[in-house]
LUMLOTOR-704369 format. One record per residue (C-alpha): residue number from 1; residue in one letter; chain; y negated, z negated, x negated. Coordinates in Angstrom, 2 decimals, decimal comma, always signed. Example, Ala and Ser with C-alpha at 12.3 -4.5 7.8 and 13.67 -1.06 7.14 Angstrom:
BEGIN
[pt 1 "A" "A" [+4,50 -7,80 -12,30]]
[pt 2 "S" "A" [+1,06 -7,14 -13,67]]
! end
This chain:
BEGIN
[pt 1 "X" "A" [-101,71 -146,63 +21,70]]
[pt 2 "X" "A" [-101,78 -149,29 +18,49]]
[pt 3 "X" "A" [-98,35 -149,57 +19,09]]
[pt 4 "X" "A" [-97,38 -145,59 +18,92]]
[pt 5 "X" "A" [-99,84 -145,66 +15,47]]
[pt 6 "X" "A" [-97,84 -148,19 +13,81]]
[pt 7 "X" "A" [-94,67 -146,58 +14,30]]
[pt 8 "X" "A" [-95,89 -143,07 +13,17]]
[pt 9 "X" "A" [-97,26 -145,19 +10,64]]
[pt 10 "X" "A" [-93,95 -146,89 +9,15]]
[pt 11 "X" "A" [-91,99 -143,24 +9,85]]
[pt 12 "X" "A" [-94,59 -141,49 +7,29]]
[pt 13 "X" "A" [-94,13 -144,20 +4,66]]
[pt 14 "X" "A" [-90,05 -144,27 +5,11]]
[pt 15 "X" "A" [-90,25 -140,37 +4,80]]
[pt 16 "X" "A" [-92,27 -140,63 +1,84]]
[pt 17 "X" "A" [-90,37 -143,29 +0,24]]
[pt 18 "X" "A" [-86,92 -141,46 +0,89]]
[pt 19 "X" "A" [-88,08 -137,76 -0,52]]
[pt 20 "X" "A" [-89,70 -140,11 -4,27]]
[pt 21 "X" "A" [-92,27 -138,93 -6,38]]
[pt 22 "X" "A" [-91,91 -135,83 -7,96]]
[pt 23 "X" "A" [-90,74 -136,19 -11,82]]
[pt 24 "X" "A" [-93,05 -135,48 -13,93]]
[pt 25 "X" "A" [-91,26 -133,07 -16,57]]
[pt 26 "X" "A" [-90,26 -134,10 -19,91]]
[pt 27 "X" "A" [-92,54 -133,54 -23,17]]
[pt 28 "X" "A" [-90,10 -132,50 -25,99]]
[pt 29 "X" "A" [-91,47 -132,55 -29,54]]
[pt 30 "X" "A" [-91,79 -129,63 -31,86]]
[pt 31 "X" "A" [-89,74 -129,56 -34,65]]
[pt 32 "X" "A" [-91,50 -130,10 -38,06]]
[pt 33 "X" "A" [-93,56 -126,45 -39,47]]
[pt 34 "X" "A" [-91,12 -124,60 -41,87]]
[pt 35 "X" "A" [-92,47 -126,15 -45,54]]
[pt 36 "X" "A" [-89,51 -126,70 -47,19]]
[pt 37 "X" "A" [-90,00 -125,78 -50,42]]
[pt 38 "X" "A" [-92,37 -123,81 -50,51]]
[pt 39 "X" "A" [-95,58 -121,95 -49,32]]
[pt 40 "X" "A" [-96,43 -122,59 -53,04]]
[pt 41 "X" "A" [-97,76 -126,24 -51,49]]
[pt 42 "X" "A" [-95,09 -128,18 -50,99]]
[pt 43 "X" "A" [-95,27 -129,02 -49,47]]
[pt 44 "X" "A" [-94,77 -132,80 -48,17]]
[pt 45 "X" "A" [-91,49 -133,79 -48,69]]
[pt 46 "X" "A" [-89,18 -133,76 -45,52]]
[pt 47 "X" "A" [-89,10 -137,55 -44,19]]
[pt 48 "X" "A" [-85,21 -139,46 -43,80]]
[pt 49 "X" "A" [-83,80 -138,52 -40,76]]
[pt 50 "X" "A" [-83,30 -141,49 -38,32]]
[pt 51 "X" "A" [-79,71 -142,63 -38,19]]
[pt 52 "X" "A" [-77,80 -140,47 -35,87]]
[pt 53 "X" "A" [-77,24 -142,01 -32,35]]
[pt 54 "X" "A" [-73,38 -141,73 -30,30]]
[pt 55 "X" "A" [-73,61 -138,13 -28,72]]
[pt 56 "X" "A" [-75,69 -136,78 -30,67]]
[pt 57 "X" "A" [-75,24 -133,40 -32,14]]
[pt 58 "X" "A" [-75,07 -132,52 -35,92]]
[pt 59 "X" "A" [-78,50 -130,99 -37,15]]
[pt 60 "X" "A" [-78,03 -128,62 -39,32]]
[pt 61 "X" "A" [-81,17 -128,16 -42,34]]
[pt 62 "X" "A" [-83,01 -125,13 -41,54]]
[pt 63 "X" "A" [-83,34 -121,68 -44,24]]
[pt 64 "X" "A" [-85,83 -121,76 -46,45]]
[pt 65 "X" "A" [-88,65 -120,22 -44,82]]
[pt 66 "X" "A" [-89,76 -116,48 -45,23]]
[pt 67 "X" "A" [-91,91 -114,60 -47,56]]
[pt 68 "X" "A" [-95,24 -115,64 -47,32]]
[pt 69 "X" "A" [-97,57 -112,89 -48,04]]
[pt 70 "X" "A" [-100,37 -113,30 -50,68]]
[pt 71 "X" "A" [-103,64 -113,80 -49,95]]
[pt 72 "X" "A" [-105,92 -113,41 -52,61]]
[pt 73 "X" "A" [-109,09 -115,72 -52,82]]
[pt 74 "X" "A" [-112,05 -113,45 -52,49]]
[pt 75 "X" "A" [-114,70 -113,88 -56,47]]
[pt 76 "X" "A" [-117,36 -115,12 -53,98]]
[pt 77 "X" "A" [-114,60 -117,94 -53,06]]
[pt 78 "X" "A" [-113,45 -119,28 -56,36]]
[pt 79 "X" "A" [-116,53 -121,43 -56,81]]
[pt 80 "X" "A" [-115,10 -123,78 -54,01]]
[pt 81 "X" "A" [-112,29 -126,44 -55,00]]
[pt 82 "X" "A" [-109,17 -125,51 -53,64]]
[pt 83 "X" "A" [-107,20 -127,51 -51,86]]
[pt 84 "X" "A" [-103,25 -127,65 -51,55]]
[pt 85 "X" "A" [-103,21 -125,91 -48,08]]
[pt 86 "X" "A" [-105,09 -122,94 -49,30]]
[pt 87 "X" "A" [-102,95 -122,09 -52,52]]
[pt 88 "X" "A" [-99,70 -120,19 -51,75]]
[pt 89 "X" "A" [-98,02 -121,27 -55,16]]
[pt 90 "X" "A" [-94,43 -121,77 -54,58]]
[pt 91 "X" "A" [-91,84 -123,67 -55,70]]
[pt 92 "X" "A" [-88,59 -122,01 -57,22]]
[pt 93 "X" "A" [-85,56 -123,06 -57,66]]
[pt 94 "X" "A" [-82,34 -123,43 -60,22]]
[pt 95 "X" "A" [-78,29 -123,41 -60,14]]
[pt 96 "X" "A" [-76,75 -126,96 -60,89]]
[pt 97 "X" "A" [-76,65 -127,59 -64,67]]
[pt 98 "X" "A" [-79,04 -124,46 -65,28]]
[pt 99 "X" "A" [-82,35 -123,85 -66,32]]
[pt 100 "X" "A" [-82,27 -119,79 -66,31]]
[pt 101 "X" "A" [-84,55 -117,99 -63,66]]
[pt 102 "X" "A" [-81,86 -116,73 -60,23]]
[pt 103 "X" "A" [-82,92 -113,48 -59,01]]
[pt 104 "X" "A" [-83,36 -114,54 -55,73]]
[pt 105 "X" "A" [-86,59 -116,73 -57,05]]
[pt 106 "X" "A" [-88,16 -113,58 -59,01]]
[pt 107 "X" "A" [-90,23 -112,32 -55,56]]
[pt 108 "X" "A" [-91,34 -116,19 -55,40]]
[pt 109 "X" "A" [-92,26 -115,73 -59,14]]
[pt 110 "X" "A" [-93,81 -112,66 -58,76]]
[pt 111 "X" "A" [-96,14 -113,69 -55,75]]
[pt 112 "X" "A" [-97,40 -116,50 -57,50]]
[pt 113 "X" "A" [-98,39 -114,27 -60,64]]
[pt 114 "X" "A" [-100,18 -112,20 -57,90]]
[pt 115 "X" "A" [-101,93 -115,06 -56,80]]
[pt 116 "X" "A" [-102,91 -116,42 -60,54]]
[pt 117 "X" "A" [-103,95 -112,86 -61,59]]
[pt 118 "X" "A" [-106,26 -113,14 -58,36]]
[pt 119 "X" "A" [-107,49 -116,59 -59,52]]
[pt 120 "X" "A" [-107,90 -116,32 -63,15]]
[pt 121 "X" "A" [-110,02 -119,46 -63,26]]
[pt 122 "X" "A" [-107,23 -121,40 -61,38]]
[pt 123 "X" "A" [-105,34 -123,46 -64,10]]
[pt 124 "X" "A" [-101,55 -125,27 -62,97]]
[pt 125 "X" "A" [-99,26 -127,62 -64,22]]
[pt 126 "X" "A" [-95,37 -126,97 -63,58]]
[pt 127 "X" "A" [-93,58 -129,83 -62,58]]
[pt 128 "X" "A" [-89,65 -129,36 -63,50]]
[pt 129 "X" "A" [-86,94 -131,44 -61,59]]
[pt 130 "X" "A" [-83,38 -131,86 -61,04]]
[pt 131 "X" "A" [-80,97 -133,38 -59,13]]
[pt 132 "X" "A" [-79,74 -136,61 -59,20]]
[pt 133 "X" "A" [-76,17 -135,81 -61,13]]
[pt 134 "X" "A" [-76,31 -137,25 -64,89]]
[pt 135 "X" "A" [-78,23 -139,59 -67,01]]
[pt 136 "X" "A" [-82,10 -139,31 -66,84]]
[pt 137 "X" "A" [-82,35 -138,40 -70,60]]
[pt 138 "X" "A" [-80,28 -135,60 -69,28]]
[pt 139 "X" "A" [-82,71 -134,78 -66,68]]
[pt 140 "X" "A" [-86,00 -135,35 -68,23]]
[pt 141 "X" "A" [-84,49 -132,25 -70,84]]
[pt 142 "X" "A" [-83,22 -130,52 -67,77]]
[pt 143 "X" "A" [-86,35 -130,29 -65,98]]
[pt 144 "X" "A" [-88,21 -129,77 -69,20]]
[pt 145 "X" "A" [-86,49 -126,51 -69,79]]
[pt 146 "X" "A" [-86,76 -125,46 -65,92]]
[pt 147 "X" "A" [-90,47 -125,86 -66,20]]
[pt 148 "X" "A" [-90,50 -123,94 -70,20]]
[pt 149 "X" "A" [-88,67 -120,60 -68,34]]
[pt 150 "X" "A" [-90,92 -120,76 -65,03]]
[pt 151 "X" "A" [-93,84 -120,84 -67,85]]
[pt 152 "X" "A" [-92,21 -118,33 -70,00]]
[pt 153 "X" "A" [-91,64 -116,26 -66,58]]
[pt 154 "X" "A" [-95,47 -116,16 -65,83]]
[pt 155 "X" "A" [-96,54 -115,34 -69,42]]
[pt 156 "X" "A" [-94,02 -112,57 -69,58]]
[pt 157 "X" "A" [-95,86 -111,12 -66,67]]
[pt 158 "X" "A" [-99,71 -111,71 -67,87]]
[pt 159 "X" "A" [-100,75 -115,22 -67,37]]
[pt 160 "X" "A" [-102,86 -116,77 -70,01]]
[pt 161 "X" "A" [-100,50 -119,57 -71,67]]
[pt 162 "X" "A" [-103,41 -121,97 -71,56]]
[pt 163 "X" "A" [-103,38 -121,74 -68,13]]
[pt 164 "X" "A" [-100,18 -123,30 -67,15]]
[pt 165 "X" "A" [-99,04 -126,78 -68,35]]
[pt 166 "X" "A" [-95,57 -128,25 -68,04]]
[pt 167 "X" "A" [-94,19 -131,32 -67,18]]
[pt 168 "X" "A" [-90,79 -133,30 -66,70]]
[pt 169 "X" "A" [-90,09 -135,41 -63,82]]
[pt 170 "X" "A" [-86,26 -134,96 -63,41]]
[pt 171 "X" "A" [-84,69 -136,62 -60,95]]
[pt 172 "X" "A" [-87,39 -139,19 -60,39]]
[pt 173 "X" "A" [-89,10 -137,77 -57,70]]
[pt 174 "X" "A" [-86,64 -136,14 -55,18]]
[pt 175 "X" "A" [-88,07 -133,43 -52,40]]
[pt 176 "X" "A" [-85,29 -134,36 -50,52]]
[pt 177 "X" "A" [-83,26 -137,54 -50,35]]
[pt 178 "X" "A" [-79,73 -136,82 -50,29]]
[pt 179 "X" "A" [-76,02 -137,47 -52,27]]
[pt 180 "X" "A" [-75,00 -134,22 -51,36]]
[pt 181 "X" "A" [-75,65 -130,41 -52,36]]
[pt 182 "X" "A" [-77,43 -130,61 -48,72]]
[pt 183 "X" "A" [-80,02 -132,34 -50,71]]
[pt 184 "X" "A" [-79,48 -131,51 -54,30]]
[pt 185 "X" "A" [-80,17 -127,94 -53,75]]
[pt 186 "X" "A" [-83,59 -129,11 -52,92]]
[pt 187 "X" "A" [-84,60 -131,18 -55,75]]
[pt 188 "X" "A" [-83,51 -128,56 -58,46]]
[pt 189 "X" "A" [-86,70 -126,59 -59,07]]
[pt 190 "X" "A" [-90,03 -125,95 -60,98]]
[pt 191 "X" "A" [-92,91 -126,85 -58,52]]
[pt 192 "X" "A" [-96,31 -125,67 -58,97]]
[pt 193 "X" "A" [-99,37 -128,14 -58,83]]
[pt 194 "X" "A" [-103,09 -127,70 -59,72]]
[pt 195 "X" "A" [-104,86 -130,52 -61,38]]
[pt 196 "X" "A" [-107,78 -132,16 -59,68]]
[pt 197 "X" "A" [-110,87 -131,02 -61,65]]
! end
């Protein structure tokens, strides 16, 4: 009888050795939110991609992400500081070498004036940038005159002039890191920030 129990025994453990554990499926990771330039935060910059591995597949950088409807901050709300999450501000950007406004940014443009008309207490400072092609004289000017015609865009439309402050940073502080247009198209743009109080 102990002898018949050992050998059912050893037969259930070589049947469960031979069939394994099941696998326990794979976790894949989501890829990053769609921030890109915009959302009127920035949004944090994208990170460097690790270096590519053999096999791997060529990533391709996604669109910029969709219209992003406004959403007005109710008078009771305005009290409140904002914070970067809650203001849909966002950024626009420029041709190589240019400083005039495309008319693919105007909807951009014209959202954010939406937004500031909602939020007349809300003051912002634009933040012109460009690429890193040329000297960074060349820049500073360049992103100077980005940030003037964003400005000049939002007082054409009704913003206070007092309300929006400009600023140069021009190639200094890249959104994307990059020697390519892959990247460059990124960097060359009037971003939209609202001073701490």
């Amino acid at each position: 009888m102990g002898r018949r129990s050992v050998l059912v025994g050893v037969l259930l453990l070589t049947v469960g050795l031979l069939s394994g554990c099941p696998k326990k499926p794979e976790v894949g990771q989501a890829g990053p939110a769609a921030i890109g330039p915009q959302a009127g935060v920035p949004a944090a910059p994208p990170s460097a991609a690790p270096a590519p591995r053999a096999g791997d597949v060529p990533v391709t950088r996604p669109a910029p992400p969709a219209e992003i409807p406004v959403r007005p901050v109710p008078p009771a709300a305005t009290a409140a500081p904002l914070t970067p999450a809650a203001v849909p501000l966002r950024d626009i950007f420029f041709d190589f070498d240019r400083s005039t406004i495309r008319d693919d940014q105007k909807t951009a443009l014209n959202e954010n004036v939406a937004w500031l008309k909602a939020n007349p207490a809300v003051k912002i400072t634009i933040e012109g940038h460009a690429d890193e092609r040329g000297t960074n004289e060349y820049n500073l000017g360049l992103g100077e005159r980005r940030a003037k015609a964003t400005r000049d865009y939002l007082v054409a439309a009704g913003i206070d002039a007092a309300r929006a402050a400009t600023i140069s940073y021009g190639e200094e502080r890249p959104f994307v890191l990059g020697h390519d247009e892959s990247a460059w198209k990124w960097n060359r743009r009037a971003h939209f920030a609202i001073p701490s109080r």
